[in-house]
C-alpha positions in Angstrom: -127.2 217.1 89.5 -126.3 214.3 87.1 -122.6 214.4 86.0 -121.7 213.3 82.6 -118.4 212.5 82.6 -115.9 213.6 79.5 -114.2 210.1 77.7 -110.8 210.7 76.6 -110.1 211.1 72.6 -109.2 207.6 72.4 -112.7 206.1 73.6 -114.2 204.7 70.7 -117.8 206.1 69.9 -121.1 204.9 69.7 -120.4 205.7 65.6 -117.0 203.6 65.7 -117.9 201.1 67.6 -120.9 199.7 65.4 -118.9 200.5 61.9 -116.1 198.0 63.1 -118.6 195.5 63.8 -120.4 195.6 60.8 -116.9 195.2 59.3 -117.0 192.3 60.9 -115.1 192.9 63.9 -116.5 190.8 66.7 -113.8 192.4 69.3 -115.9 195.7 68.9 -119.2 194.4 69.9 -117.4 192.7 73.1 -117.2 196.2 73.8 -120.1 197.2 72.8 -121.5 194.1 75.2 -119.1 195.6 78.1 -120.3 199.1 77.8 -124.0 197.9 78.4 -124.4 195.2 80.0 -125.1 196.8 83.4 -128.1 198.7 82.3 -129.0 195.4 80.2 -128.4 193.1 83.5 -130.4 195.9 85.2 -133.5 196.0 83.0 -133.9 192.4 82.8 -133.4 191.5 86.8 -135.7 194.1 87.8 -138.5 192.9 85.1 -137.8 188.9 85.1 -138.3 187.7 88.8 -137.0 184.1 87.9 -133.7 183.9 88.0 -133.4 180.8 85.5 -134.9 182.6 82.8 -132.7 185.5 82.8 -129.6 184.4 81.5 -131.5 183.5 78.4 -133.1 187.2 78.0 -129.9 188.5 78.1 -128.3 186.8 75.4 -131.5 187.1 73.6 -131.3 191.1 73.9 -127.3 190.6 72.4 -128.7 188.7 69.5 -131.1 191.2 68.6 -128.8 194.0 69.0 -125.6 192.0 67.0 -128.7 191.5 64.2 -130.2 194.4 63.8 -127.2 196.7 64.3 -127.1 198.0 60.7 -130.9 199.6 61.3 -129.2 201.3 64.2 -129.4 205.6 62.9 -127.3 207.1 66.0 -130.9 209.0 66.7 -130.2 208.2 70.6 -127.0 206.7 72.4 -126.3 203.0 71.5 -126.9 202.4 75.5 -130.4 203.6 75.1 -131.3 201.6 72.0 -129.7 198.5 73.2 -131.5 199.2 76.4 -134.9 199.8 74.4 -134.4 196.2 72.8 -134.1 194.7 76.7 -136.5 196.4 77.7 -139.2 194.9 75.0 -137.8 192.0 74.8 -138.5 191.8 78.8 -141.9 192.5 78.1 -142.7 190.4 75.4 -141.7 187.6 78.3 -144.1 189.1 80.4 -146.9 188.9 77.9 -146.4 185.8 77.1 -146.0 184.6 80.4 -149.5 186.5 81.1 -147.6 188.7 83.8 -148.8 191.6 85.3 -146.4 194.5 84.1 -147.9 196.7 87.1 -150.5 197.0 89.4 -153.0 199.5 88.8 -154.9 199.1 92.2 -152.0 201.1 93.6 -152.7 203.9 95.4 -152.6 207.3 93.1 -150.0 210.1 93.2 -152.1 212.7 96.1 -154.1 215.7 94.7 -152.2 218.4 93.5 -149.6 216.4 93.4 -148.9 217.1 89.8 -147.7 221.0 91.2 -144.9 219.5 93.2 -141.7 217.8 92.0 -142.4 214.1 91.4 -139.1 212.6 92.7 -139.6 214.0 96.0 -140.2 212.1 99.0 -142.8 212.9 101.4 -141.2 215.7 104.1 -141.8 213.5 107.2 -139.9 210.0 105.8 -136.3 211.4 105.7 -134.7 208.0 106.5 -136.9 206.3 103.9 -135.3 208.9 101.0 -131.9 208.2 102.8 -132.0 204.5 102.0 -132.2 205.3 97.9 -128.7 207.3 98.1 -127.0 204.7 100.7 -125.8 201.2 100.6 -126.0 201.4 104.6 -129.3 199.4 104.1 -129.2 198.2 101.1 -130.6 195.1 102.1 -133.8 196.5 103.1 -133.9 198.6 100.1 -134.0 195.4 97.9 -136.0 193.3 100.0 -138.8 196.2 99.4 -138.2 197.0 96.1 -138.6 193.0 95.0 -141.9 193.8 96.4 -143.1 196.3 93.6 -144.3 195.5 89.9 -141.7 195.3 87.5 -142.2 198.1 85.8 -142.1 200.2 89.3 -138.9 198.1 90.0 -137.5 198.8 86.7 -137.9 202.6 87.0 -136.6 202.7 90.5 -133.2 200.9 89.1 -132.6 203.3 85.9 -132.8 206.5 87.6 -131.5 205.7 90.7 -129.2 202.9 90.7 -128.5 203.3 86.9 -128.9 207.5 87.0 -130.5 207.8 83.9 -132.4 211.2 82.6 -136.5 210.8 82.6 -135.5 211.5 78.8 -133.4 208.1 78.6 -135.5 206.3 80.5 -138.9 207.5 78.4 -136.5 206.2 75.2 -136.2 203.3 76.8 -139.5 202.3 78.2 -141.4 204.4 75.2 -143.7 206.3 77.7 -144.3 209.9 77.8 -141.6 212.0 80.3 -144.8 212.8 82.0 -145.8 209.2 82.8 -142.0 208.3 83.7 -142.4 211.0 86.5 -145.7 210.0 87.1 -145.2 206.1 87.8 -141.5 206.9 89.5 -143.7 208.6 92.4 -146.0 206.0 93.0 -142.9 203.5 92.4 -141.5 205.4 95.6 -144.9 205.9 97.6 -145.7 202.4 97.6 -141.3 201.7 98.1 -142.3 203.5 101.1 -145.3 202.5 102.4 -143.5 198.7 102.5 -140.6 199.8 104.5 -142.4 201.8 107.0 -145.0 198.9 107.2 -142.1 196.2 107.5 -139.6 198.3 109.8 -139.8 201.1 112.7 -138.6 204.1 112.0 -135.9 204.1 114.7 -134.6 201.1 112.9 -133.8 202.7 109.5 
């Protein structure tokens, strides 16, 4: 279960936050910048595979947000939008880069498969589901994940690294909940099928 955890009174809201910036205090968007810059950092390391160009995306995300804050209408967290504007922004560089965003010619969720919950591993790879809620391996965790598209790496790091809902991550990415679920089990068959391929089993 997904804990949401209560902010004391004096934590400054999503609200307060942006109405002191547009008041011109830069100080609040430092915090703004503070509060998101994980799931910004996130978004654009798991999409953008070279490293030089990140930096760049990231402060192009900031600029975007610090300019367009006043269109901002509190109709989802601040996180999410902010995260919405990486995440296009990430694939606008992919589009123009003529990247592939993901492979299709990945193997398809099983039959039936829609009848059974989609973040489920397989019954018979227990140490495989292991490695997503443990840093015991978490080099062999990243060394397979680097090996998915981005947009399989990028789901893989919000819900399970950044723990958001499929409802954030929908907001985010704009795909249907449906297709989130969808793409997050064939983001985690194919995370699978590369670490049983590259390691035994008695060595997870």
């Amino acid at each position: 279960m997904r804990y949401m955890s209560q902010q004391p009174p004096s934590f400054p809201t999503d609200q307060n936050l942006v109405n002191r910036v547009l008041a011109g205090n830069a100080v609040a968007f430092g915090e703004i910048v503070k509060r998101t810059e994980g799931l910004v950092t996130q978004l654009v390391f798991k999409m953008i595979r070279h490293p030089a160009d990140r930096p760049d995306l990231v402060q192009d995300v900031y600029l975007k947000a610090f300019s367009h804050l006043a269109s901002f209408q509190f109709q989802a967290k601040l996180s999410t939008w902010i995260g919405q504007i990486a995440y296009n922004t990430c694939l606008h560089y992919l589009e123009k880069k003529r990247l592939v965003l993901i492979d299709y010619t990945d193997p398809s969720p099983p039959e039936g498969s829609h009848t059974r919950d989609p973040t489920t591993w397989p019954a018979d790879t227990p140490a495989v589901e292991t490695l997503l809620a443990s840093q015991d391996r978490a080099d062999v965790l990243a060394a397979a994940i680097d090996q998915l598209s981005p947009l399989y790496r990028t789901l893989i790091g919000l819900y399970h690294q950044q723990e958001l809902s499929y409802a954030e991550i929908a907001q985010i990415t704009s795909l249907p909940d449906g297709t989130v679920k969808n793409y997050l089990f064939r983001a985690r068959k194919q995370l699978k099928d590369i670490i049983l391929r590259t390691y035994q089993r008695d060595e997870l």
